[in-house]
N, C-alpha and C positions, 0 to 999 in steps of 0.2 A: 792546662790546669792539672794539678794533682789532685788525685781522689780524695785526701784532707781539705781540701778548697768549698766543697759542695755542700752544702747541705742539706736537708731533708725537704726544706720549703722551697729552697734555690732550684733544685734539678727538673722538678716540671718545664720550668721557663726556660730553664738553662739547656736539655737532654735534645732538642729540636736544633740546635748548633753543634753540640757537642757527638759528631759521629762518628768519631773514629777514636781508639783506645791505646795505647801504649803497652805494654808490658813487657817490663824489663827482665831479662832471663839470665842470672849471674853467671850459671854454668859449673856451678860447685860442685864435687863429686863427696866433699868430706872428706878430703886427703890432705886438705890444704894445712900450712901452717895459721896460725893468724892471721902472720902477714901477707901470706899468698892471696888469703879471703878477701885480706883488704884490697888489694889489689885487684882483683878479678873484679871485686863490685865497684869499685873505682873506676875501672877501665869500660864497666858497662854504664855507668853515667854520663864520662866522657862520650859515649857515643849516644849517649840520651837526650843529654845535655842541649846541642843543638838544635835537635827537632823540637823540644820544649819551646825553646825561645820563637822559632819559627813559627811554630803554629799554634801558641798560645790563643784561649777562646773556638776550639775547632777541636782540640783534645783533651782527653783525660788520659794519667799516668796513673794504672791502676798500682798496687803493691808487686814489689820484686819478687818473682817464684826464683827463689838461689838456687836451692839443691834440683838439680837434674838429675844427677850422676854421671856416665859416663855414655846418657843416650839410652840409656834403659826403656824400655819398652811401655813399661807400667808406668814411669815417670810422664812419659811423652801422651798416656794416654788420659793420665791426669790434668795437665795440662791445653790438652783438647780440649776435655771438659769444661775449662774455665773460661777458656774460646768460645764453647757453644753456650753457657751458663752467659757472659757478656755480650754473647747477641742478640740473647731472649731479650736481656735489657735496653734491646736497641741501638746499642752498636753495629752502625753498618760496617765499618774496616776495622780490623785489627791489626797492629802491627807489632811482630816482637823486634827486639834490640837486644844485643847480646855485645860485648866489649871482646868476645873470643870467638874462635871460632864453634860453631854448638856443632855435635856428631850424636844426629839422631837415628836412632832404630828404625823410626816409623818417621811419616809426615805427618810436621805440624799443618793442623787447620787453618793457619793465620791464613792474610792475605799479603802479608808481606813480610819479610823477615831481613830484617839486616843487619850486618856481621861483618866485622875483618875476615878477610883470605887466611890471614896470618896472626899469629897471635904480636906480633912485633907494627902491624897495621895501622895507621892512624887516621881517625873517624875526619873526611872530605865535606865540612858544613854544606856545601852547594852540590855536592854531589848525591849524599843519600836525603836531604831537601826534595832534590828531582824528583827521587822515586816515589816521596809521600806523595807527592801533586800530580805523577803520571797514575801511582794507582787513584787517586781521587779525578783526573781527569777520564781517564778509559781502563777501570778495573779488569777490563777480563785481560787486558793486553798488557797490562805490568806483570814481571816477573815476582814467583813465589819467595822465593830466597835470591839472594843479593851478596855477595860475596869481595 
C-alpha cells in the first residue's frame, strides 16, 4: 500500500499486517536537468514498482526522500532519522529502493537496501522479491545492501 492509502481510522487494524515500509531514495544531488530528475525518479519506481505489486497488504511506501546529494553525510543522517522516526511507529523492516546506484558517506539504518550495480542495470522482479522474503524470513542473515 502507499502511505495515501491509510487512513487515520484504517491504520490501528491495518499497522498489525503492515510491517515493513518502503522508501524510495531518488538519488538527486540538484544537478540534474529536468529531464535527468525525471529520469532518476522513474528509474527508482521501475525498481519499486515490483515490490509493490508483490507484497501488496504487508507494505507501506512511505514518501520519496529525492535530494541526497552526492552521499553527504548530513543527508544520510537525515535519513536515518526517518528510519528511526518509522520504527517508533512500528515498522519492524525497512527497506530503501533506489533506481541508481546511492554512494553513501555513512550507513544507512535500513534493513535492506536495493539498488543497481550499475546505473544502465535493470530491476530482476524475482530476484530483489527474494531478498524482501529472505530479510522477512531470517533478518539477521539478509544482506544490508544489495547491489
Amino acid at each position: 500500500m502507499k502511505f495515501n492509502e491509510i487512513g487515520e481510522e484504517s491504520w490501528p487494524n491495518l499497522q498489525t499486517y503492515l510491517d515493513t515500509c518502503f522508501i524510495p531514495l531518488s538519488g538527486l544531488t540538484g544537478e540534474e536537468s529536468p529531464w535527468e530528475a525525471t529520469e532518476k525518479i522513474a528509474r527508482t519506481g521501475d525498481w519499486l514498482a515490483p515490490l509493490e505489486q508483490a507484497f501488496r497488504g504487508r507494505t507501506v511506501t512511505m514518501p520519496a526522500f529525492h535530494y541526497n546529494g552526492n552521499g553527504e553525510a548530513s543527508r544520510t543522517g537525515d535519513i536515518n532519522e526517518l528510519i528511526q522516526n518509522w520504527r517508533r511507529l512500528g515498522f519492524r523492516y525497512i527497506v530503501i529502493i533506489s533506481g541508481q546506484p546511492l554512494r553513501m558517506d555513512e550507513t544507512l539504518e535500513a534493513d535492506l537496501i536495493v539498488q543497481p550495480a550499475s546505473d544502465d542495470e535493470l530491476p530482476e522482479a524475482d530476484v530483489i522479491g527474494k531478498l524482501v522474503t529472505e530479510l522477512w524470513r531470517n533478518p539477521s542473515a539478509a544482506p544490508r545492501s544489495v547491489v
